[in-house]
N, C-alpha and C positions, 0 to 999 in steps of 0.2 A: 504494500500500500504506500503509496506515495506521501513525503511529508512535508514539500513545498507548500509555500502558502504563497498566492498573485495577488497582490492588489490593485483592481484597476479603480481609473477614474468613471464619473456616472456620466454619462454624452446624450442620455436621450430617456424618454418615458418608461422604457423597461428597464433600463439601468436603477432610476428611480424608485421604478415597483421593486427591484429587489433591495434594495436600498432600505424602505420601508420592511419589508417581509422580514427582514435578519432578527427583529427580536423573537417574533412567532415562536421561532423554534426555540430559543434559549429561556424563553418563559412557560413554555408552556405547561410544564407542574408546579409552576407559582401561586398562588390562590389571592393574590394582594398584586399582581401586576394587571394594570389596565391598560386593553389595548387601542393606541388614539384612535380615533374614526383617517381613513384614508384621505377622504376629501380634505379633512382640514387641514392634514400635514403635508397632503398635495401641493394645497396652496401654499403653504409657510415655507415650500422649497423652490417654490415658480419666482422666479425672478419678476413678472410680470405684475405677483400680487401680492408680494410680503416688500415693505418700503424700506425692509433691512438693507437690500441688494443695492438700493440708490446709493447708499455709502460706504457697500462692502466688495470684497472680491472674495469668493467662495468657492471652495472645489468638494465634490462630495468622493466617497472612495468606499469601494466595497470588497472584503478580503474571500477568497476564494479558496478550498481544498478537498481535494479530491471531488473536483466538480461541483461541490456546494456551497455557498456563501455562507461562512462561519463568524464572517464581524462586519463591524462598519465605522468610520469615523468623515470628521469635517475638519478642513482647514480653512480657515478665514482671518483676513484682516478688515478692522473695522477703519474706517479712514478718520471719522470721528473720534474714535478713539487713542488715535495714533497723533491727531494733533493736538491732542489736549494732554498726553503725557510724555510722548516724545522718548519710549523707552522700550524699541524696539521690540515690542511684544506683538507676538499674531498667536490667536488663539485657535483651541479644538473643541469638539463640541459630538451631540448624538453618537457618544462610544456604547458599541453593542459589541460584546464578544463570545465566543465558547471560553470554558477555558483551557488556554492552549495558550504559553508565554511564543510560541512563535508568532500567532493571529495577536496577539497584543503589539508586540514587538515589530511586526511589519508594517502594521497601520500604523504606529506611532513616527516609523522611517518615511513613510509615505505620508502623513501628513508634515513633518519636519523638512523635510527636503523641498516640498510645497512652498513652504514658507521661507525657509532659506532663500529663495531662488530671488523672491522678493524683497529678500530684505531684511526678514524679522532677523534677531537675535536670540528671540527667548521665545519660550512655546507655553503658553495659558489653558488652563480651563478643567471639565466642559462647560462649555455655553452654546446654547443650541437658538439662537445663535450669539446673542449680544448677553449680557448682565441684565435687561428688561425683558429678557425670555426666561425659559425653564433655563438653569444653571448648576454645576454644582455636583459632585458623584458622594451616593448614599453611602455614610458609612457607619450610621446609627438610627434604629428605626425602620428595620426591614420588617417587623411582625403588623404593619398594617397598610394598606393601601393609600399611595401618593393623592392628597390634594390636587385639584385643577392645575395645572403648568407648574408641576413640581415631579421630580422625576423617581422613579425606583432603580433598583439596582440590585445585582448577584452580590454576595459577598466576598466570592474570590474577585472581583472585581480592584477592591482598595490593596490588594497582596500583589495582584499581577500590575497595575500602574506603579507602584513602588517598585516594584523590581526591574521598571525601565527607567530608573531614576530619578523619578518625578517627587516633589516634596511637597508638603505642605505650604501655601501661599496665602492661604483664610478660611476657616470656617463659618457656616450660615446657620441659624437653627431654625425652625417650625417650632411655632407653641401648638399645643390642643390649647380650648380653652373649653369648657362646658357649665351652661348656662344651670344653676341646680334652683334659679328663684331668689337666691339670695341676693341682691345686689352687693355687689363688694362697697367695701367704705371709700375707699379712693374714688370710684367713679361717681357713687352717691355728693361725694363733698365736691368732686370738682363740677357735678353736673348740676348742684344746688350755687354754686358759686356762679356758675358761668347765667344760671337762670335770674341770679337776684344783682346781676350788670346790665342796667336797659343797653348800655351801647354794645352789646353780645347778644347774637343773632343764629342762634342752631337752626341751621332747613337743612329738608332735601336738596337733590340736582331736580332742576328742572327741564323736564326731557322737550320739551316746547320749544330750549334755548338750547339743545344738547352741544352744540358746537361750540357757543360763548363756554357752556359750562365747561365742556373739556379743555379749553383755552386756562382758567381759572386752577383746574385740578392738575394739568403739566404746568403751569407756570409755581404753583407751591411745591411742587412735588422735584422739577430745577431748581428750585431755592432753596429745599429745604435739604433735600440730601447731597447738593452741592461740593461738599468738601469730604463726603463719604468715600472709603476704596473702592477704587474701579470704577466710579461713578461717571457713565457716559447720557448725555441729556438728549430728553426724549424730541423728538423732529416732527413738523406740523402734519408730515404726511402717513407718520407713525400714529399721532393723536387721530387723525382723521379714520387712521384702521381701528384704533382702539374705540371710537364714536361706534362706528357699524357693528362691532361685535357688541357694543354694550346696550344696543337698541332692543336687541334680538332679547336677551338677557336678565335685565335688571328694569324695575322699577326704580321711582325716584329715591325712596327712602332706601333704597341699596347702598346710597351714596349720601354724606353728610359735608355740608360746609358751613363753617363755623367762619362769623363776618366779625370785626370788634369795629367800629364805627364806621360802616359800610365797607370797609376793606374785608375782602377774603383773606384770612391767615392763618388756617387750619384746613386739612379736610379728612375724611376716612373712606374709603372704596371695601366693599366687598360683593362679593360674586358669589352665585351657588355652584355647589362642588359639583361640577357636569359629569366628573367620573362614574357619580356614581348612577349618574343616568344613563350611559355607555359604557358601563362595566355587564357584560356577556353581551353585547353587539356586535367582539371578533372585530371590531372596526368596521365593520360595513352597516350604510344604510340601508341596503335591497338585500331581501323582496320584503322585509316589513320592520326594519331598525328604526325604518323613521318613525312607523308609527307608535312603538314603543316610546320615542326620543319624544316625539309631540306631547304625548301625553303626561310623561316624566316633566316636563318642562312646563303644563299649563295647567293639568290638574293639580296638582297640589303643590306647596309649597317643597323646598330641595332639606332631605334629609341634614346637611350640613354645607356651609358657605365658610369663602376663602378671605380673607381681607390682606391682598397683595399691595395696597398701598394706602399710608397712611402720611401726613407731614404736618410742620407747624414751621412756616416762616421763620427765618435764620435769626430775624432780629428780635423775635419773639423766646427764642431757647432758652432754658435757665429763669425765663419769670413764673410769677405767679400765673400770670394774664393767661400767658402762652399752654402753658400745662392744664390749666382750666378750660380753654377753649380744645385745646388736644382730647381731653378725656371725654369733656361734651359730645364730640365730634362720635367717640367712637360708642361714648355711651346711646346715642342716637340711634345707631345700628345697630345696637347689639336688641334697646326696647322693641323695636322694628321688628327682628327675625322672631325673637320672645312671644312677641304679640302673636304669631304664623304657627308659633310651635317649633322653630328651628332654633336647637341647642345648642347645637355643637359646631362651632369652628373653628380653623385655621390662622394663625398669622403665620405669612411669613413673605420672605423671609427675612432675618432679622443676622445683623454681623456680631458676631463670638463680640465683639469687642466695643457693643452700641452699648455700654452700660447702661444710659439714662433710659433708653427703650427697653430694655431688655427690664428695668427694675418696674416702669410702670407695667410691663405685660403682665409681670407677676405679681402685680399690686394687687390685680383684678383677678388672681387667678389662673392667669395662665403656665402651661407646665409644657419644659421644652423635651419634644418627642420624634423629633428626628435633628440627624446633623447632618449635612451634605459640607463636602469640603473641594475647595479651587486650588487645583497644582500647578508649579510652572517647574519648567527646569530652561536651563541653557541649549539651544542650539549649537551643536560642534560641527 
């Protein structure tokens, strides 16, 4: 039996589809692996319809043995990202393996060399594709199924990336959080605080203005994680894809923004957990996934939601004011899903090293339940 491993590059729509197919096999006795829907990660790979591609150069690579495709990885430069740190990093992203240190080891030569050729120095990730997508290899918190755009992983997975050299560069965590009735004190005082200031203003988004609104939630959400690691800002044609999916989505009270005398200076985003409405779909819609999807989606409210972005203007940090309209902000959403019946959600994700966030998530309760971590090593 033959022990070469090829990896080619993806050139065309079947390339693609296998591209896609590589996890199928290597999850398929996982009981906590959700499989994405094909269409949507169609799209997230078409140049055409993900607004990543305006500012990236991206190559996909699918590793091959004994006639079968046993892994997959991405190499990318983000151009954004390369001018705002100027540190010769191009990243990788969507790693799907067997485990086999050759199929680790080859893809990893084939995405490096990728990148060499242009330039990088250092090789990042996963980022599938930027920092504002799913990010990040599971290395704690395999015993439950991944949140919406938060990824799972094998556990031989963090042993075979180490052993091709790759280090630790940051850790991310997930909280559960679970709603049991109690209101936590912290949210209680900061939501009683922020109520008894007339010039502090808790609302929904208003979907009527969904475009100003999105303008308002990227422009705190650029201010506020600004000086964060890895932080690359989000782009008018990104917000505009973020509007269309959130149409489909969310109600207004999904979303909360918190004004202190008409200024926007807070906001909280959460989303319902889609996985678990395309968890046994196999990723496909046909001959009857949608109808299942519809239904998950309009009958009833989503067993558990995600809350992937949260901020408080920079010049707000460290006050009273700001913490108070921060916890408002989230305490809004949380009475919201309460009201529906929806208990349990997600934050994330949140950096190993945001103390100040990291101490309000667990003011309220929250407990961190996965850790996904970002490696880089040297290109040679």
């Amino acid at each position: 039996m033959s022990t070469d491993v090829t990896v080619r590059p993806v050139r065309d729509k079947s390339g693609t589809r296998a591209f896609l197919d590589v996890p199928f096999s290597i999850y398929g006795d996982d009981p906590n692996w959700v499989a994405p829907l094909y269409l949507e990660r169609f799209e997230h790979l078409d140049p055409k319809k993900n607004p990543y591609f305006q500012h990236a150069d991206v190559e996909l690579f699918v590793a091959e043995k004994d006639g079968k495709s046993v892994g997959r990885i991405s190499a990318q430069l983000c151009k954004l990202r390369s001018e705002r740190y100027k540190d010769g990093v191009g990243q990788f992203g969507f790693l799907e393996a067997v485990d086999d240190p050759a199929v680790f080891g080859a893809l990893f030569e084939a995405a490096m060399s990728w990148l060499k050729q242009r330039g990088a120095t250092r090789i990042q990730g996963p980022f599938s594709f930027s920092i504002n997508d799913e990010m990040g290899l599971l290395i704690d918190g395999f015993d439950t199924p991944p949140s919406m755009m938060m990824g799972h992983g094998k556990r031989y997975y963090q042993p075979r990336v180490e052993q091709q050299g790759f280090a630790k560069a940051k850790d991310v965590i997930a909280y559960d959080y679970f709603d049991d009735g109690n209101i936590p004190r912290a949210i209680k005082a900061a939501h009683d605080k922020a109520a008894a200031n007339p010039d502090v203003i808790i609302r929904p988004l208003n979907k009527k203005k969904l475009m100003d609104e999105l303008e308002v939630i990227v422009s705190i959400s650029n201010d506020a994680w600004s000086d964060n690691w890895g932080f690359v800002p989000w782009t008018q044609a990104e917000m505009v894809a973020l509007g269309n999916n959130l149409k489909m989505l969310v109600t207004g009270d999904y979303i909360a923004i918190a004004e202190y005398r008409g200024e926007p200076v807070a906001m909280a985003v959460s989303l319902p957990n889609i996985n678990e409405w395309i968890a046994g779909l196999n990723g496909r819609l046909l001959p009857f996934g949608w109808a299942k999807l519809a239904w998950s989606m309009f009958a009833r409210p989503p067993g558990s939601v995600r809350m992937p972005l949260m901020g408080l203007r920079k010049r707000y940090h460290g006050s009273a004011l700001g913490a108070a309209c921060a916890m408002a902000a989230i305490a809004h959403v949380r009475k919201y899903h309460a009201s529906r019946g929806t208990l349990r959600g997600e934050l994330s994700w949140i950096l190993e090293d945001n103390l100040p966030v990291r101490r309000m998530i667990e003011s309220f309760g929250g407990k961190p339940y996965k850790t996904y971590r970002i490696y880089e090593k040297a290109i040679t």
